[in-house]
N, C-alpha and C positions, 0 to 999 in steps of 0.2 A: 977525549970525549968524541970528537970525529971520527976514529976510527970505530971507537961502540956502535954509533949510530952506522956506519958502511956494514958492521957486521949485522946488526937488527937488522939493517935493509935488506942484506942477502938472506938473512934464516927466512924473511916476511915472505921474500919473492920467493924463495924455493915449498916454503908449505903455499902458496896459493897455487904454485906449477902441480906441487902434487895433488892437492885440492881438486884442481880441475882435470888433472887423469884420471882421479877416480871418480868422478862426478861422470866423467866419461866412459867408462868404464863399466859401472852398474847400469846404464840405460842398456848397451848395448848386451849385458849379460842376461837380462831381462829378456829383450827383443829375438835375442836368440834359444831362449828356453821355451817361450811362446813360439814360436815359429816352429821350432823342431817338436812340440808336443801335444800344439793344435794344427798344423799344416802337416807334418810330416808322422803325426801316431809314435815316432820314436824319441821319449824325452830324453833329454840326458842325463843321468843318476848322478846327483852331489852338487851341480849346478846351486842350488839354494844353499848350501853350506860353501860353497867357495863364494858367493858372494857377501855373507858375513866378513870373512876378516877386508873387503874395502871399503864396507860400510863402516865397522868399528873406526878401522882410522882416519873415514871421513867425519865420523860425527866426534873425536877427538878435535881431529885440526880443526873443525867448526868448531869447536869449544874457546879453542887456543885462538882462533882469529876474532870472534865474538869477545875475547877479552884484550886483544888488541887494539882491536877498535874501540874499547869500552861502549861497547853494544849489549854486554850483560846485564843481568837483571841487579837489579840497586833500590836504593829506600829511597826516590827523588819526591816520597810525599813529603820529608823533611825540610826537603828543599825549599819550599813552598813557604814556610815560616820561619826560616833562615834570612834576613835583611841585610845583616852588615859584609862587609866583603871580607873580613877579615875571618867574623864568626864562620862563612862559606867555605875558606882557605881550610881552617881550622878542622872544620866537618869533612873536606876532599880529603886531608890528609889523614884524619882517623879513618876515614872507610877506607882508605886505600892501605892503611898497618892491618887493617882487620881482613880485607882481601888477602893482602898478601901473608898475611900469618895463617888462614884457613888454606891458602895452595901448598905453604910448606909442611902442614901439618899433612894435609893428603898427599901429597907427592913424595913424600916420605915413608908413607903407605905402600903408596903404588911403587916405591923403588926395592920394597923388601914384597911383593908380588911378583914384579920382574925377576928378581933374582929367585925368585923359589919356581917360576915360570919355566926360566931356564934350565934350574937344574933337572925339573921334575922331566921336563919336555913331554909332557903329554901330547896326543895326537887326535884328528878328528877323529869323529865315529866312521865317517861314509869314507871321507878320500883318502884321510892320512894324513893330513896338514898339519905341521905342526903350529899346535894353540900357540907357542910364544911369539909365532908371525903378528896373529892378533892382539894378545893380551901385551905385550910389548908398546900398543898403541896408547895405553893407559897411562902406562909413565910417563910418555915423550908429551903427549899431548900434555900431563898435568904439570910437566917439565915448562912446557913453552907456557903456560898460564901463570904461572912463580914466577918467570921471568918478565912476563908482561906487569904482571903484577908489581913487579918490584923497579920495571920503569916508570910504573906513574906513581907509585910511592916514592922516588927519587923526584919525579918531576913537578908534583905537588909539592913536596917539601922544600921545594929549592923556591917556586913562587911564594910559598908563605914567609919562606926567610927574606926574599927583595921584598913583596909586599910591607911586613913589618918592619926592615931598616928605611924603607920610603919614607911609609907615614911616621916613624915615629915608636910611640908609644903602642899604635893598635887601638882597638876598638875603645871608642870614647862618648 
């Protein structure tokens, strides 16, 4: 179990390293398309298509961290009339089967996209890039959302199990 958690920590810290290259990355791609074709009259042609594929994989890893964090969008009007702790347990761990069965249903998607991605290798229109740079983003991203997914369906499940040998019986 300690070593799971050493390895989540290294996948966590390397998508927020990459995260924040390309967070870095697009300002300054911006700044320089602006500059060379309102200061200088010469824009640079495809500038706007090479900054798609670090977008895509930015707003992946935002995906993938947004469900790490459990910062995603959720039914917490439920919550709201949800009282007992047990009954709360009980509701964490069904949304959390239901999360994680909608990421491996789409990730499973996206893994037969990558591979049709790869074989097909198509390429931009303007520069030549190959699309599977970007489209590749699809899977890893929805890769690491299954996986987050399926920590707090482990992690929820494990507190409803001490929960329920605590008290007992459960809700009374």
């Amino acid at each position: 179990m300690n070593k799971t958690k050493k390895v989540l920590d290294r996948l966590i810290s390397l998508q927020n390293l990459v995260s924040i290259v390309l967070m870095s990355i697009i300002p300054v791609m911006v700044v320089v398309q602006v500059l060379l074709r309102y200061v200088f009259h010469a824009p640079l042609m495809g500038i706007e298509e090479i900054m798609l594929f670090p977008t895509i994989w930015l707003y992946m890893l935002g995906g993938a961290m947004a469900s790490q964090k459990r910062n995603h969008i959720s039914c917490g009007i439920l919550t709201l009339y949800i009282k007992k702790d047990l009954s709360m347990q009980i509701f964490n761990v069904v949304k959390c089967f239901v999360s994680f069965a909608v990421s491996v249903w789409l990730t499973y998607w996206a893994y037969w996209y990558f591979l049709y991605s790869l074989k097909t290798w198509k390429h931009s229109d303007l520069v030549g890039i190959p699309m599977f740079l970007g489209e590749s983003a699809i899977f890893l991203g929805l890769l690491l959302m299954t996986l987050y997914a399926a920590s707090d369906l482990f992690r929820d499940s494990k507190i409803l199990i001490k929960g329920r040998k605590l008290s007992g019986e459960g809700d009374k």
